[in-house]
N, C-alpha and C positions, 0 to 999 in steps of 0.2 A: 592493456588488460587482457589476460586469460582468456580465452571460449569459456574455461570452469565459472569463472569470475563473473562474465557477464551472465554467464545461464543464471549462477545464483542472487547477481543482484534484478535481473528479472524478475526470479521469484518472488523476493522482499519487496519489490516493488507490488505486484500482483497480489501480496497478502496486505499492504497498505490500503489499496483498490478497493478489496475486499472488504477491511475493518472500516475506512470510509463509509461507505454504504452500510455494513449492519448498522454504522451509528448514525444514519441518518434514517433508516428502517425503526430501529430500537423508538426513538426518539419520539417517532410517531405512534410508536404501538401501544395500547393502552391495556392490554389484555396480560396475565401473566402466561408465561411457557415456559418450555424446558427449561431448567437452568435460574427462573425467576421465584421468589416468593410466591407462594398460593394466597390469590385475593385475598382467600378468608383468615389467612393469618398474618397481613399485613400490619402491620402498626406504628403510632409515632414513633418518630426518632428517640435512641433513648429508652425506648418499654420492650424491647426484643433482645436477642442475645447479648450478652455484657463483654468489655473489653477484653481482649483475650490479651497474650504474650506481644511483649513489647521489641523485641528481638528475632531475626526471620533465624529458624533453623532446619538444615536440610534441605537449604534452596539456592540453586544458581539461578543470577539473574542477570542477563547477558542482552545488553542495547544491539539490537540485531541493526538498524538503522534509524537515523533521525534527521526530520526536516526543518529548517527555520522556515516558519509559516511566514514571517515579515518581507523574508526574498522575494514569496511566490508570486502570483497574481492575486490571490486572495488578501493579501497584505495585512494578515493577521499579525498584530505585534505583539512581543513579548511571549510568543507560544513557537514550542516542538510538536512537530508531528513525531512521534516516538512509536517504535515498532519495539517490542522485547519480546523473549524467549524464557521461559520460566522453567525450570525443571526442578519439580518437587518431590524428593526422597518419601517412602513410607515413611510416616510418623513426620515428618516437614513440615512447618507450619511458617507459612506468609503473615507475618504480624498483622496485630489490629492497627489501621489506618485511614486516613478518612480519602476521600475524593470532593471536600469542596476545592471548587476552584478548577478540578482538575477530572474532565468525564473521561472515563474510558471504556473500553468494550472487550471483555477474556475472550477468547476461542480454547476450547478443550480440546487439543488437539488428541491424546492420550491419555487413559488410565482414567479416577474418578477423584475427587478433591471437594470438601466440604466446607461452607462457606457460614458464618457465624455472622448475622447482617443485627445493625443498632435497629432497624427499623422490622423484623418478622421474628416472631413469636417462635418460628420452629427453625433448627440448623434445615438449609439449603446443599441437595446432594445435585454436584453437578458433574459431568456422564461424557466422555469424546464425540464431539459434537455438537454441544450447549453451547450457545452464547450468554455470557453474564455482562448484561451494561452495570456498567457506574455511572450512578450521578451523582449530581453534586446532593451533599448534604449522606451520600452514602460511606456510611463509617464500617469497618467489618474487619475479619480476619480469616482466613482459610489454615486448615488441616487435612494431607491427604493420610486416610484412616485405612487406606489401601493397602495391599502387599508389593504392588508394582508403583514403578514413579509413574509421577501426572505431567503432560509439557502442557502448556498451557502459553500461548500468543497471545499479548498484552497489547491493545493500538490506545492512545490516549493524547491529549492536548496539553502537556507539558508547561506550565508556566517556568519562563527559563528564571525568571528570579527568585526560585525554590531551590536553583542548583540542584544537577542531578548525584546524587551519593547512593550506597547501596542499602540507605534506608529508607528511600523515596519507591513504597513499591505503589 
C-alpha cells in the first residue's frame, strides 16, 4: 500500500472514531442543538413535514469504507459499520427515507442542506458543522436550497440484509 493510501485510510478510519463517539454522545443527549429539531416544535411521528421525492437527485453517494461488525470484538451480527461521502448539488435532494432499524449520525462537513423530518413541525437548516443523529423511527428527506454543494459524512449501522443499493441513503 501507498504512504498516499495509508495516510488516507487513516483518515477514514479517524472519521469512523469520530462518528463512533458523536453516536454514542447523540445517544445520550437529550437537549436539542445545532442541527436538531427545536424542543418546541417537535412532534409525533407523522404530524411534521410530509413525504418528500422518492428519487435522490443531484447526489453522489460514495461508501467511503465499511465494517462487518460480526468480525470485530463487538460481535455485532448482521450490521455494517458504514462510513459515506455525500455530495449534494444546489437544488439535490436526498429522498424521503426512514432510519428504523438503521441509526445514523451526518456530519456537515460543507455548505448548508435542509432537512424535512416526519416528526418536527418546522424544515430543519443544517450549517458545516452540525451534527444530525438518526434514529430509529426517523423518517425525513433533505434538499440543499444553497448555491454551493453540501458534503456531508454519513457513519450508520447498516443492517447487511437491506443490501446496500444507491437507494439505501
Amino acid at each position: 500500500m501507498s504512504t498516499k493510501s495509508q495516510q488516507c485510510a487513516s483518515v477514514w478510519r479517524q472519521f469512523v472514531v469520530a462518528g463512533l463517539i458523536v453516536t454514542g454522545l447523540s445517544v445520550t443527549a437529550g437537549a436539542a442543538s445545532a442541527g436538531e429539531c427545536p424542543l418546541d416544535k417537535q412532534v409525533a411521528d407523522g404530524q411534521g413535514q410530509k413525504p418528500g421525492p422518492g428519487t435522490p437527485t443531484g447526489v453522489t453517494d460514495t461508501v467511503r469504507a465499511s465494517t462487518d461488525l460480526s468480525k470485530e470484538p463487538l460481535a455485532l451480527q448482521r450490521r455494517l459499520l458504514r462510513l459515506r461521502e455525500l455530495n449534494v448539488a444546489p437544488g439535490g435532494i436526498v429522498p424521503w427515507h426512514s432510519h428504523k432499524n438503521r441509526p445514523a449520525q451526518i456530519y456537515i462537513v460543507s455548505g448548508e442542506i435542509v432537512e424535512y423530518a416526519s416528526n418536527c413541525a418546522v424544515p430543519i437548516v443544517h450549517k458545516a458543522g452540525d451534527v444530525a443523529p438518526e434514529r430509529n423511527g426517523t423518517q425525513h428527506w433533505w434538499k440543499n436550497e444553497g448555491t454551493v454543494p453540501a458534503v456531508l459524512i454519513s457513519v450508520d449501522l447498516f443492517p447487511v440484509e437491506a443490501k446496500m443499493d444507491a437507494h439505501t441513503m
